[in-house]
Backbone as CSV, one residue per row, in Angstrom:
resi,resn,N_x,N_y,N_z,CA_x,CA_y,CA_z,C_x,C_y,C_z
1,UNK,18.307,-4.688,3.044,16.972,-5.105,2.628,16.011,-4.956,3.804
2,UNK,15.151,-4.504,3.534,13.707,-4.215,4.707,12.167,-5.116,4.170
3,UNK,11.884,-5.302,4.807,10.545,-5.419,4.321,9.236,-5.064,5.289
4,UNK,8.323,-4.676,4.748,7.229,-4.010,5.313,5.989,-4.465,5.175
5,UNK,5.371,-4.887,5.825,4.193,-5.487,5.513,3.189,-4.973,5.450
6,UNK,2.623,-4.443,4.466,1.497,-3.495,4.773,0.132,-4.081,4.914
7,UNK,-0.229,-5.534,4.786,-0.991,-5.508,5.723,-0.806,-7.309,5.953
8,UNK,-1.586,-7.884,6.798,-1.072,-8.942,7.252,-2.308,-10.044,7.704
9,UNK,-3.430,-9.836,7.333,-4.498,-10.612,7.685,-4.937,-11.143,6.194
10,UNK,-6.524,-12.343,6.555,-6.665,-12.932,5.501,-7.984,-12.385,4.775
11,UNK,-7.885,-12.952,3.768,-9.412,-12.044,3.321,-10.514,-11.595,3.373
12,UNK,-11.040,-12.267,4.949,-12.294,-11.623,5.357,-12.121,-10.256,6.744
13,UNK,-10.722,-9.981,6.881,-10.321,-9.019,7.999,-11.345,-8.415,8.111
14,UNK,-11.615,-7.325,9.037,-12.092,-5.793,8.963,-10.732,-5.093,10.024
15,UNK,-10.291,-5.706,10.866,-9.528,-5.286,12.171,-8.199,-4.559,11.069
16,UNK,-7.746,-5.704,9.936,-6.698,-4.862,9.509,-6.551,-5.035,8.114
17,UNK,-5.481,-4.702,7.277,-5.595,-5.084,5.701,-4.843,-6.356,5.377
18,UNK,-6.208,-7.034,4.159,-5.375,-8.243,3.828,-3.641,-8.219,3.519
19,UNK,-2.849,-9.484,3.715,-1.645,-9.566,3.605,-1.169,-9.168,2.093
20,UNK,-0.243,-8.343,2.358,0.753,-8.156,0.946,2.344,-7.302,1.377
21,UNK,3.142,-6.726,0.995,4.189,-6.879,1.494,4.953,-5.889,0.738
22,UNK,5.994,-5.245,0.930,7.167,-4.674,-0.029,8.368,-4.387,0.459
23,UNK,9.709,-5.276,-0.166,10.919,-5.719,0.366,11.294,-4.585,-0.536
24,UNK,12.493,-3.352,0.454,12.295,-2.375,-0.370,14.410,-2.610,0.002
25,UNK,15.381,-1.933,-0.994,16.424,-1.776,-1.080,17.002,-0.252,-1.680
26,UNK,17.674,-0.013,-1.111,18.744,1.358,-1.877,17.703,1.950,-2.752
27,UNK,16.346,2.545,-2.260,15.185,3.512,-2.859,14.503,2.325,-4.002
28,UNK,14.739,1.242,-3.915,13.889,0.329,-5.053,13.004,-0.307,-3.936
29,UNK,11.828,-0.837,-4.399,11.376,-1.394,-3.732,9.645,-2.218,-4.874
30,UNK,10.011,-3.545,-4.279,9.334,-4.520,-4.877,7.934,-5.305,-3.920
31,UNK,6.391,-4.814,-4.554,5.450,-4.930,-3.941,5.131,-6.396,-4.616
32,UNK,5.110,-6.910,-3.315,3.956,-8.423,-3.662,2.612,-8.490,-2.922
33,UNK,1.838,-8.800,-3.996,0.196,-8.382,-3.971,0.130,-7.286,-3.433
34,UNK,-1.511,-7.014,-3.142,-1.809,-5.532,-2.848,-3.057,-5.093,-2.541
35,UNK,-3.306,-6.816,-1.610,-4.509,-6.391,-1.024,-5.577,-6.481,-1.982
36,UNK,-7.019,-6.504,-1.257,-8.347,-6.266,-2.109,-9.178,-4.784,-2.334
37,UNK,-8.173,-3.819,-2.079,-8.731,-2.336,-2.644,-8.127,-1.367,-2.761
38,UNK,-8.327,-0.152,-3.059,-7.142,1.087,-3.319,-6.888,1.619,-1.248
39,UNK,-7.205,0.701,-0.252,-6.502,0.610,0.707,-5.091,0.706,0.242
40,UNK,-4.110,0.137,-0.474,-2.997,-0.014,-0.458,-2.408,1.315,-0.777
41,UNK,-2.960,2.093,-0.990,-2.771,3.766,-1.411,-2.689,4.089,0.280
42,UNK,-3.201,3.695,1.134,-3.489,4.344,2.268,-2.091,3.881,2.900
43,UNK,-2.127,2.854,2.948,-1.168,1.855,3.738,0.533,1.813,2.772
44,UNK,0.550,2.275,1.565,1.601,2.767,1.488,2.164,4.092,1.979
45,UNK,1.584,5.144,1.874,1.454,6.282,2.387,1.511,6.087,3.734
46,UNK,1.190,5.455,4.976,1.157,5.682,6.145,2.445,4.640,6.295
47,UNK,3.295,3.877,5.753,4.243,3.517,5.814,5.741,4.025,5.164
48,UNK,4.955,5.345,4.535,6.010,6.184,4.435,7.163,5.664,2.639
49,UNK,6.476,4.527,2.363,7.004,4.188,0.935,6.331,5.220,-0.205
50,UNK,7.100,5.664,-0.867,6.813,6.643,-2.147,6.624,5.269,-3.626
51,UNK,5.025,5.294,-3.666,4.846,4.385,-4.466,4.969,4.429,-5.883
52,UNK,5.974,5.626,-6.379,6.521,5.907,-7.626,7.446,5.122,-7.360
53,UNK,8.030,4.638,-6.650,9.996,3.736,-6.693,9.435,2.448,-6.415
54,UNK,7.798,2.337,-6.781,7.727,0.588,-6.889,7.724,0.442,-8.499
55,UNK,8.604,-0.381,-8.714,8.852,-0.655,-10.268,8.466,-1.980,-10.647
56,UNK,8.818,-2.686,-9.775,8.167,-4.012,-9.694,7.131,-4.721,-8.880
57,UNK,6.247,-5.899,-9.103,5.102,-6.119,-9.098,4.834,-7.303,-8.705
58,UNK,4.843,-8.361,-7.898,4.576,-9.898,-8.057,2.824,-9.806,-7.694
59,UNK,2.393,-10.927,-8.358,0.956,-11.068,-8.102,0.873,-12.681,-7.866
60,UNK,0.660,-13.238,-6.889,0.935,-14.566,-6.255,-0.066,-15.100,-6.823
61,UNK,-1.814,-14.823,-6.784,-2.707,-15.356,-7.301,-3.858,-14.699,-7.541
62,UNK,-5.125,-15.752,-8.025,-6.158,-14.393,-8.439,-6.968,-13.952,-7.616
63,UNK,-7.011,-14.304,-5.960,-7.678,-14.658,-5.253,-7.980,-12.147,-4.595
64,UNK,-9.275,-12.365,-4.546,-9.916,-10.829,-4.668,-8.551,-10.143,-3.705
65,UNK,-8.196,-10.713,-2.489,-7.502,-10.551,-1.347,-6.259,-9.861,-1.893
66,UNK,-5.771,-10.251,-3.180,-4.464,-10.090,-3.830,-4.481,-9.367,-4.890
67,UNK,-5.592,-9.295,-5.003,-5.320,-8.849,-6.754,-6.102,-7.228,-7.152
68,UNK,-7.100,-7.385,-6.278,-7.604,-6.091,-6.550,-6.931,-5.063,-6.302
69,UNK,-6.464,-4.849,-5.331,-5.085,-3.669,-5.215,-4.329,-3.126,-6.193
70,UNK,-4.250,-4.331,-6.719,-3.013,-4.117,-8.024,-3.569,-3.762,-8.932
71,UNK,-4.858,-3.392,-9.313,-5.699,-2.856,-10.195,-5.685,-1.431,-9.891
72,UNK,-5.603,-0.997,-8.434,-5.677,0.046,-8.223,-4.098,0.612,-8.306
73,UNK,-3.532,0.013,-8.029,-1.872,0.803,-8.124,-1.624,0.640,-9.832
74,UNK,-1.989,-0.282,-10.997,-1.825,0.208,-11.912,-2.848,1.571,-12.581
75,UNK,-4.003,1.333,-11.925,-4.841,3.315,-12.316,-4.024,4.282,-11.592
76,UNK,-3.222,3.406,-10.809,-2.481,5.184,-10.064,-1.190,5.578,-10.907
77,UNK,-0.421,4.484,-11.303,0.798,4.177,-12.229,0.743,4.962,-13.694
78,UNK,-0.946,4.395,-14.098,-1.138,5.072,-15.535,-1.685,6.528,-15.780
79,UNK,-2.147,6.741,-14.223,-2.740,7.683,-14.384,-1.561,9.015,-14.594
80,UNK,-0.567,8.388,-13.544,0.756,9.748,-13.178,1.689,9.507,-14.526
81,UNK,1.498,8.352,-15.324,2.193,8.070,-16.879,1.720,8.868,-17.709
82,UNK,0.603,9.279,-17.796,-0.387,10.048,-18.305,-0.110,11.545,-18.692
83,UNK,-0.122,12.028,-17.736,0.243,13.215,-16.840,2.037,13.568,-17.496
84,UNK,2.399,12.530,-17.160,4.196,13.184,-17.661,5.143,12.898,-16.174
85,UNK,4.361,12.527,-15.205,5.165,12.888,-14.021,5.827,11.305,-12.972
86,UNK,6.156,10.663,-14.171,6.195,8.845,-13.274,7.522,8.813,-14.660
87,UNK,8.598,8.320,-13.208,9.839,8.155,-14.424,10.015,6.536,-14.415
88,UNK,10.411,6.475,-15.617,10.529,5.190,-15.571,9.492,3.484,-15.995
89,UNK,9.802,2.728,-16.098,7.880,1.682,-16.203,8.662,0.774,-15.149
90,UNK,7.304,-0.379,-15.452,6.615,-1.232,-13.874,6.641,-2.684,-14.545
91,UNK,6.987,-3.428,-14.181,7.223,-4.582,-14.309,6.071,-5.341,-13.448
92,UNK,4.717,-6.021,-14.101,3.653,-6.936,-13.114,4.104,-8.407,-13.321
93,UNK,4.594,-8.797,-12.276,4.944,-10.138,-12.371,3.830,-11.613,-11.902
94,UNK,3.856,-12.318,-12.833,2.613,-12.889,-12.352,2.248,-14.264,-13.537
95,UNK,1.671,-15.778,-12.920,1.618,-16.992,-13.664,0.571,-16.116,-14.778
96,UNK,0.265,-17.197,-15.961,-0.324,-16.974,-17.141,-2.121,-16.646,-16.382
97,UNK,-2.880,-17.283,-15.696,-3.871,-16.908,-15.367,-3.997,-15.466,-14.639
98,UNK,-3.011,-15.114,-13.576,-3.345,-13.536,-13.435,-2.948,-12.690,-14.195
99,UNK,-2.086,-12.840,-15.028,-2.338,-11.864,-16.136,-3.548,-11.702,-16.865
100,UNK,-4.324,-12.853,-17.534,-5.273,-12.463,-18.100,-6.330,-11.908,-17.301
101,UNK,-6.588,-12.480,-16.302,-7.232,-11.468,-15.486,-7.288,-10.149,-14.990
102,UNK,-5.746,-9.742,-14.850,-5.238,-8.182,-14.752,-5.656,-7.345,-16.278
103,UNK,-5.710,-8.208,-17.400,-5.550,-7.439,-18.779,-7.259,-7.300,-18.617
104,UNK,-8.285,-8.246,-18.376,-9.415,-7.930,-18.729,-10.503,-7.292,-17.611
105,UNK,-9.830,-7.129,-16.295,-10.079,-6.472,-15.645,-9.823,-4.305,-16.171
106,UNK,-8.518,-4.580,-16.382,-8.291,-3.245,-16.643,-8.922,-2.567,-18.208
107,UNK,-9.013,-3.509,-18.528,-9.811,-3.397,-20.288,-11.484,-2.865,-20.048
108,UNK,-11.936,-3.480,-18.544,-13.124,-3.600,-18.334,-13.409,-2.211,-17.576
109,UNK,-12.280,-1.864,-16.390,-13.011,-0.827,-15.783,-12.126,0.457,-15.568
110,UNK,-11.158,0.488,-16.431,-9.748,1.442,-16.505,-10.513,2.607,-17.919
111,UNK,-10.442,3.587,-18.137,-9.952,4.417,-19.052,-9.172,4.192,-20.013
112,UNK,-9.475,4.658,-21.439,-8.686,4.667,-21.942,-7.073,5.231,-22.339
113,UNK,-7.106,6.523,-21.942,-5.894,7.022,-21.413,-5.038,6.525,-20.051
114,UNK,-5.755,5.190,-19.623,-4.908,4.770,-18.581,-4.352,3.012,-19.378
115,UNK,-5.207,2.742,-19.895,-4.975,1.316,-20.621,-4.085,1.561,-21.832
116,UNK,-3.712,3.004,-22.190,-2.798,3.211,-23.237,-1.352,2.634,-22.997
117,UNK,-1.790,2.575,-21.614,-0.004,2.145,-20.879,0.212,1.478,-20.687
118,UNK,-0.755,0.335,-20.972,-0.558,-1.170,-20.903,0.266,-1.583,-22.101
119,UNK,1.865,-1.851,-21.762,2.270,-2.587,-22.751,3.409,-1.274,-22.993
120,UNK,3.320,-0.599,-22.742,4.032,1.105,-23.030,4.793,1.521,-21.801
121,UNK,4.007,0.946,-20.717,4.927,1.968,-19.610,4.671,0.720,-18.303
122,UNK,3.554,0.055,-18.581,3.458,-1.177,-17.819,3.515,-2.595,-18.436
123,UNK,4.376,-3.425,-18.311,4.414,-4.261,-18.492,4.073,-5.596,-17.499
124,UNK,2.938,-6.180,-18.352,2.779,-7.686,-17.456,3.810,-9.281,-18.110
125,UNK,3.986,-9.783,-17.012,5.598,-10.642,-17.691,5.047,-11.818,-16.856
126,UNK,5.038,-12.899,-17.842,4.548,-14.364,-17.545,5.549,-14.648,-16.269
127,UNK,6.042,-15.384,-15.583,6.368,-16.205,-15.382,5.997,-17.727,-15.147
128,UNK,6.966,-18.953,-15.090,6.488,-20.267,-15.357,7.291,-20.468,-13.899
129,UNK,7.030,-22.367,-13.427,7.273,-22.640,-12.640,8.702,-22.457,-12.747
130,UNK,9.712,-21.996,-11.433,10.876,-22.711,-11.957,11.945,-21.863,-12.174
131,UNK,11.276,-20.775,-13.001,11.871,-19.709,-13.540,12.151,-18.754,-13.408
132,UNK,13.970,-17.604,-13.327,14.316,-16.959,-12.911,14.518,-15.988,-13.147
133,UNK,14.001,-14.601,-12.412,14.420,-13.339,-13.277,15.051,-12.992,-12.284
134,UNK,15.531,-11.377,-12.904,16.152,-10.470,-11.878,15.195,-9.392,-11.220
135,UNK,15.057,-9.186,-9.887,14.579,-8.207,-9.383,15.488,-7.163,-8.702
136,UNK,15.599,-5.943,-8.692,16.380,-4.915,-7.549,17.599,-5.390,-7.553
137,UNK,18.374,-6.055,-8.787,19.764,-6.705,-8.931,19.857,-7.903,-8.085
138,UNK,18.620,-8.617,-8.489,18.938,-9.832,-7.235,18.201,-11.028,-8.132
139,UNK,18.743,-12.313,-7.885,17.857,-13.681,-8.444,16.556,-13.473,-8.089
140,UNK,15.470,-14.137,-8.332,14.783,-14.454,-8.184,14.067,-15.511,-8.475
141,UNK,13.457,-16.631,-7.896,13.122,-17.915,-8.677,11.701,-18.401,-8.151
142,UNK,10.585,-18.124,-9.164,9.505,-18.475,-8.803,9.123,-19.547,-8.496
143,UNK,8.028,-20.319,-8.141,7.608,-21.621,-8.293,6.050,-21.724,-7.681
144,UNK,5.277,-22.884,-8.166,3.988,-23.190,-8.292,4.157,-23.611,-6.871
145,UNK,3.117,-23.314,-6.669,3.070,-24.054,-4.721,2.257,-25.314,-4.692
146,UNK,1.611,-25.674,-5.757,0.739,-26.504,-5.785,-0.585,-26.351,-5.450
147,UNK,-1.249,-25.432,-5.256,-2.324,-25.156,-4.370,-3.390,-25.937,-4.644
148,UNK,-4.430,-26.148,-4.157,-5.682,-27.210,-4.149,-7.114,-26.243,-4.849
149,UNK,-6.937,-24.575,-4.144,-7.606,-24.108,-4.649,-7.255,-22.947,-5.800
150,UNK,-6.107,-22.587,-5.966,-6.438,-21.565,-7.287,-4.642,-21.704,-7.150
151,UNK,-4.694,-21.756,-8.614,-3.086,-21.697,-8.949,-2.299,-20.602,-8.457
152,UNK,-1.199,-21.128,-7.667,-0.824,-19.754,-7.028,1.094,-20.051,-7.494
153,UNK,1.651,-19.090,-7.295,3.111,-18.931,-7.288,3.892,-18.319,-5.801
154,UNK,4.388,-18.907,-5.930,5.525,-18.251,-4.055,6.904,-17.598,-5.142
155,UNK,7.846,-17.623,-4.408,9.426,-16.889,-4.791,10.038,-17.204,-4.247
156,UNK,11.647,-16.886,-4.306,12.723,-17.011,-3.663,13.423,-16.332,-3.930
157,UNK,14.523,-15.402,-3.206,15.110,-14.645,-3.567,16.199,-14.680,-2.851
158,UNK,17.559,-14.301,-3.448,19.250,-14.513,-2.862,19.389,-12.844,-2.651
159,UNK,19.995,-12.862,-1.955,20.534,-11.659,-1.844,21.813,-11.292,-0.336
160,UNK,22.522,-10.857,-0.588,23.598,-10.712,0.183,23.504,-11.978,1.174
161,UNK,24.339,-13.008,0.026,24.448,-14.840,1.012,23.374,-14.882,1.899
162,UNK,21.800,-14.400,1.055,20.580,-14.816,1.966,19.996,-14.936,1.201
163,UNK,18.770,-16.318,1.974,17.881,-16.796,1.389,16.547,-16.362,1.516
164,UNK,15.672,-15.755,0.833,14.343,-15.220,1.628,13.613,-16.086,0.618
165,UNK,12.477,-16.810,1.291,11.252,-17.637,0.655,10.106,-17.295,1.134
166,UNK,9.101,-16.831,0.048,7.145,-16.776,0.493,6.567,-17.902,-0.658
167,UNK,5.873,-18.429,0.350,5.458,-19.292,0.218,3.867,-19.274,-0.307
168,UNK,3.527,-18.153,-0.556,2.042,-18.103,-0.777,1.165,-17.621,0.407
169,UNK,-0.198,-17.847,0.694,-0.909,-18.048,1.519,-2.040,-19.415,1.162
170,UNK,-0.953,-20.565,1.562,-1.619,-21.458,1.655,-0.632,-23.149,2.802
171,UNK,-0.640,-23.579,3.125,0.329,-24.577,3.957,1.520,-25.132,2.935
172,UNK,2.579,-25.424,3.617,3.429,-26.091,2.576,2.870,-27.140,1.943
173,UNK,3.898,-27.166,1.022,3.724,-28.514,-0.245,4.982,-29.245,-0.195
174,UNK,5.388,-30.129,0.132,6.513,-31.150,-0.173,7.470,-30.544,-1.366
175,UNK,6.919,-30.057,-2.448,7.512,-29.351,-3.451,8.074,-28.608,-3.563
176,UNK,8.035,-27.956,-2.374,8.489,-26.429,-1.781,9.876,-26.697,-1.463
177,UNK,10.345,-27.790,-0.814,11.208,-27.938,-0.161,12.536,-27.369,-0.458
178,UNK,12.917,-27.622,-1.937,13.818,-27.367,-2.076,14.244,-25.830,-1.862
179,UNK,12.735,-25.065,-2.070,12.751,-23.596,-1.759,12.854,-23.021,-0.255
180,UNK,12.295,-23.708,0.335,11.916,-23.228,1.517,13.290,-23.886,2.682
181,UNK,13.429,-25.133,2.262,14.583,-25.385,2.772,16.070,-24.632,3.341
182,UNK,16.559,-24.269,4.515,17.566,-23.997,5.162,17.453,-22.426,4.569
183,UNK,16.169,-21.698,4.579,16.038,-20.379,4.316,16.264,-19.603,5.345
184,UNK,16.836,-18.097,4.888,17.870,-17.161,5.914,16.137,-16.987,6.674
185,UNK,15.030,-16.381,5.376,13.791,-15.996,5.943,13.072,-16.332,5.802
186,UNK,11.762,-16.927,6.242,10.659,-18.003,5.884,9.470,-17.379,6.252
187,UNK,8.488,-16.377,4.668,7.654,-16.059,4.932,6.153,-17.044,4.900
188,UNK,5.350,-17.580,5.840,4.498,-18.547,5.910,3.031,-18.084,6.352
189,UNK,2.029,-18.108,6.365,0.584,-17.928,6.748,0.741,-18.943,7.796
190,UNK,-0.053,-18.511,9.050,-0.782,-19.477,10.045,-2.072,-18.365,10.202
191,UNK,-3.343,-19.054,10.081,-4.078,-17.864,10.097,-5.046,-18.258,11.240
192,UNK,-4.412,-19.295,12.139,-4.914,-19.027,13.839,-3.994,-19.988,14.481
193,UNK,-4.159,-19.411,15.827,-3.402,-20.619,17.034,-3.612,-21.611,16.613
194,UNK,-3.051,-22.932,16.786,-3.398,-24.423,17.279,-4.677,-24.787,17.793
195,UNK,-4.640,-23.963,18.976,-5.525,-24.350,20.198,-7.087,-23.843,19.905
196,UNK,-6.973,-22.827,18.663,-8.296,-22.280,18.554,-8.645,-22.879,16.969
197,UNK,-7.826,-24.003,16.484,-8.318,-24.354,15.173,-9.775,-24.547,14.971
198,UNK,-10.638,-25.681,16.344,-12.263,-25.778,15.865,-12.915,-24.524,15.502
199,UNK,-12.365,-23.420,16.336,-13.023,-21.857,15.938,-12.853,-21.570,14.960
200,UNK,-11.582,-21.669,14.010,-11.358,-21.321,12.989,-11.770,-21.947,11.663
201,UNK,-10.906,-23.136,11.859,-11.128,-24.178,11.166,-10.295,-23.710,9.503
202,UNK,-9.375,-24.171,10.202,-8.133,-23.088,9.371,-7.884,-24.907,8.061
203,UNK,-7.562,-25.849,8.330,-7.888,-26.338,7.630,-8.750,-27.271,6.605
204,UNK,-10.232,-26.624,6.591,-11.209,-26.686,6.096,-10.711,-25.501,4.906
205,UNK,-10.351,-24.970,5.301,-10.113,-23.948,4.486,-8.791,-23.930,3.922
206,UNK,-8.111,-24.934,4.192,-6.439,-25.167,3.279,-6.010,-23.943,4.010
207,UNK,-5.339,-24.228,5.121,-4.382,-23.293,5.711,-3.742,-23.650,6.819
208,UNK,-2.874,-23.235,7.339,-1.957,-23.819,8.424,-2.452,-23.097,9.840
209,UNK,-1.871,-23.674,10.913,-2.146,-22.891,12.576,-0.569,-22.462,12.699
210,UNK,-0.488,-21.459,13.559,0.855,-21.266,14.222,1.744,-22.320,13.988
211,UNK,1.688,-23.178,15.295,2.001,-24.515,15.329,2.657,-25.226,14.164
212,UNK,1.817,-25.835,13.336,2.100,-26.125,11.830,3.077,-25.368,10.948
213,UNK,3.001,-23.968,11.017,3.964,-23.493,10.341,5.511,-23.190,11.164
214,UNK,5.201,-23.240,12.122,6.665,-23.409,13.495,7.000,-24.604,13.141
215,UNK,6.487,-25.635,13.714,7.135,-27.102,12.885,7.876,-26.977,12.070
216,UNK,7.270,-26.876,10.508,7.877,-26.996,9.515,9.114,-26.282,8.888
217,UNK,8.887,-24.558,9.900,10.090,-24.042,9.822,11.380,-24.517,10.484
218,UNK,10.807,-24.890,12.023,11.958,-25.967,12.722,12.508,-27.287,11.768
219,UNK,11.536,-27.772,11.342,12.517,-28.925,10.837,13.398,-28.861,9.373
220,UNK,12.997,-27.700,8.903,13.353,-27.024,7.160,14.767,-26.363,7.649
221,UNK,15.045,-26.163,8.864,16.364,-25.570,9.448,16.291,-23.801,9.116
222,UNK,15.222,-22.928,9.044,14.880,-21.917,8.731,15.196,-21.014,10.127
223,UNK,15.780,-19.867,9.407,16.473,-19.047,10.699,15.598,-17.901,11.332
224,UNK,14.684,-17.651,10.372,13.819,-16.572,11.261,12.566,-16.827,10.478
225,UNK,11.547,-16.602,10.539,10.090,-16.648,10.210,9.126,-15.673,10.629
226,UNK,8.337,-15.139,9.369,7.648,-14.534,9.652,6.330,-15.129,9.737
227,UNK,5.150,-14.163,9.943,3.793,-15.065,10.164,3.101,-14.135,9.564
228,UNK,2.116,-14.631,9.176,1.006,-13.302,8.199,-0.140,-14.266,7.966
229,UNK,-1.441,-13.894,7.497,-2.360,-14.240,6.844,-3.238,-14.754,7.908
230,UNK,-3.733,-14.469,9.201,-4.245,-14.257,10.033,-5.620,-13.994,10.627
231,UNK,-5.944,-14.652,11.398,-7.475,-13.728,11.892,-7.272,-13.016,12.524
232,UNK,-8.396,-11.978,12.456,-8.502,-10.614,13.346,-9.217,-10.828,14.168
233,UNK,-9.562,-11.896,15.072,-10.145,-11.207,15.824,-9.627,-11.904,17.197
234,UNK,-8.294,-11.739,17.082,-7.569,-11.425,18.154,-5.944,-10.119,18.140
235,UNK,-6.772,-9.331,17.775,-5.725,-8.251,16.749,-5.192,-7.857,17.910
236,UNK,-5.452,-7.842,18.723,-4.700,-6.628,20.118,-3.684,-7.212,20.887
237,UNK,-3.947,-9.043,20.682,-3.413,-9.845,21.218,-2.450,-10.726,20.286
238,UNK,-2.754,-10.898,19.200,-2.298,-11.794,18.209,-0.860,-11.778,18.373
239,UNK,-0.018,-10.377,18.418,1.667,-10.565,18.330,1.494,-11.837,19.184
240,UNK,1.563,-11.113,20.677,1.625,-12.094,21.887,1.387,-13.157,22.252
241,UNK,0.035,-13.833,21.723,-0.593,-15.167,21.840,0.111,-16.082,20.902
242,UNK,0.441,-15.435,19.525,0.930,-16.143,18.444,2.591,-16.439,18.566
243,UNK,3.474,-15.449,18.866,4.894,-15.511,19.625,4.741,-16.820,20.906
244,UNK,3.665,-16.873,21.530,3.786,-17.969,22.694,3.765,-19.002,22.327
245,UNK,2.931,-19.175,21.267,2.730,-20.596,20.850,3.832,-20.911,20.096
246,UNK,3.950,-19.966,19.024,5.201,-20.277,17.915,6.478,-20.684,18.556
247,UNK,7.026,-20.294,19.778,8.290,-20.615,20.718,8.508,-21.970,20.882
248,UNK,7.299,-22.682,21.682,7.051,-23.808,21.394,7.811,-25.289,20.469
249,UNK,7.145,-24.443,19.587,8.186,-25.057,17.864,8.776,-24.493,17.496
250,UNK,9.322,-23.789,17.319,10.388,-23.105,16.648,10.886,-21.971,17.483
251,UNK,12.671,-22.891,17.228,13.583,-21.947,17.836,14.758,-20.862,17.393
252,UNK,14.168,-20.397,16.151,14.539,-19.760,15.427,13.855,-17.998,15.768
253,UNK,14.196,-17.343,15.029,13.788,-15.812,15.456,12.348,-15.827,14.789
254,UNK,11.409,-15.647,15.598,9.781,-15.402,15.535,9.317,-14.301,15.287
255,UNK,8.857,-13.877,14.045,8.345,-12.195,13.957,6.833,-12.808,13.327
256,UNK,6.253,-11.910,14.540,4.354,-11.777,14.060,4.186,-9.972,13.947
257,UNK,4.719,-9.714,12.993,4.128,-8.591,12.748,2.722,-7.879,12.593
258,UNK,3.025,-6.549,12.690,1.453,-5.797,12.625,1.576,-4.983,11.373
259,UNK,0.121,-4.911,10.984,0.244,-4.043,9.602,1.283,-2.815,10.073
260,UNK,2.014,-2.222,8.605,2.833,-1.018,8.520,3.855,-1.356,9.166
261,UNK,4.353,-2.509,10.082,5.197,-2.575,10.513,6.638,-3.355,9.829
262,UNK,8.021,-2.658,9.595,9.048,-2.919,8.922,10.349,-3.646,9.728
263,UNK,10.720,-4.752,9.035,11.508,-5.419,9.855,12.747,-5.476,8.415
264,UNK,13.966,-5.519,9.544,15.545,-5.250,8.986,15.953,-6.625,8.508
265,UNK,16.025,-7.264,7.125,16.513,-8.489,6.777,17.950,-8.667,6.511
């Protein structure tokens, strides 16, 4: 299992592309969110993923950062369905509110020879809190994160006696626990240092610092952690500054990745 982050900041970036992700296996590979534009065309392509072998789809929430992308990878999906040249359909996974939003978005600014495939070659599939499907031959078990501002869903997923949990982009919830708990991988947002929170003001905005999310991975007994959802405007520095602090609290394996960059799970 790999996963790749194609991009890793929060929704007002310019330095790099908002966070979204694709944990790819034995030529399958499963995109969660997709960013706020047909960027994700760019940033799959420069990461070298062939975005015909994404079959599956998670959409965490409705928030522009996440969702617009996925508007654009289903016009690219329907368009090559169209055509004759896309084997196979796409599974959009996603709570009852982003679906309707995905259906009346694409109703609104899609073609009709591309909306023919809604339901034909793309499928959008509820999920509820709680509840488990299969992805890439693997569990999967969604759940509500609780969020304060827009209903969102995280995951969990088993796979070879491992635990991988995302948590959204928003701070934990007590609720989480059972998910996030004694996880092999713990994907979390800190979207600034500690030390620079008044600058940020990361929770005014419902979000965690470094710090905060090191904690919680230290005390959840979590073996490696990633970090995403970020400000840019310490992009040149961020691995480095953010690895210093995160050490701190957590003594588990620390990855602050950079967009396009793929790490071995």
């Amino acid at each position: 299992m790999e996963l790749t982050m194609l991009g890793t900041g929060n929704a007002m970036v310019t330095e790099c592309y908002n966070t979204c992700f694709v944990l790819s296996e034995n030529k399958e590979c499963f995109l969660v969110d997709a960013g706020g534009g047909n960027t994700i065309l760019h940033q799959l392509k420069h990461a070298g993923i062939d975005w015909m072998k994404i079959k599956n789809i998670f959409v965490t929430h409705k928030h522009v950062d996440h969702i617009m992308g996925v508007v654009w990878m289903i016009r690219k999906i329907t368009t090559a369905m169209h055509k004759g040249v896309y084997e196979g359909e796409v599974n959009i996974y996603a709570h009852d509110e982003v679906i309707k939003i995905l259906q009346t978005m694409c109703e609104m600014l899609l073609q009709k020879k591309e909306t023919a495939w809604i339901g034909k070659g793309v499928h959008f599939v509820e999920v509820k809190d709680g509840e488990k499907r299969n992805v890439m031959g693997h569990d999967i078990q969604f759940f509500d994160i609780h969020s304060t501002k827009a209903k969102q869903f995280g995951f969990t997923m088993w796979y070879d006696n491992k635990k991988l949990t995302c948590c959204g982009d928003e701070p934990y919830n007590e609720y989480e626990k059972t998910y996030v708990e004694n996880s092999t991988w713990l994907l979390h947002e800190a979207f600034c240092l500690y030390r620079d929170r008044e600058q940020f003001q990361p929770y005014e905005k419902h979000h965690s610092t470094v710090k905060d999310a090191c904690e919680l991975a230290q005390a959840l007994h979590v073996k490696n952690l990633v970090l995403y959802h970020t400000e840019d405007q310490n992009i040149k520095e961020r691995k480095a500054l953010y690895t210093k602090e995160g050490r701190e609290y957590f003594h588990g394996n620390l990855f602050v990745p950079e967009d396009l960059e793929c790490i071995k799970l």
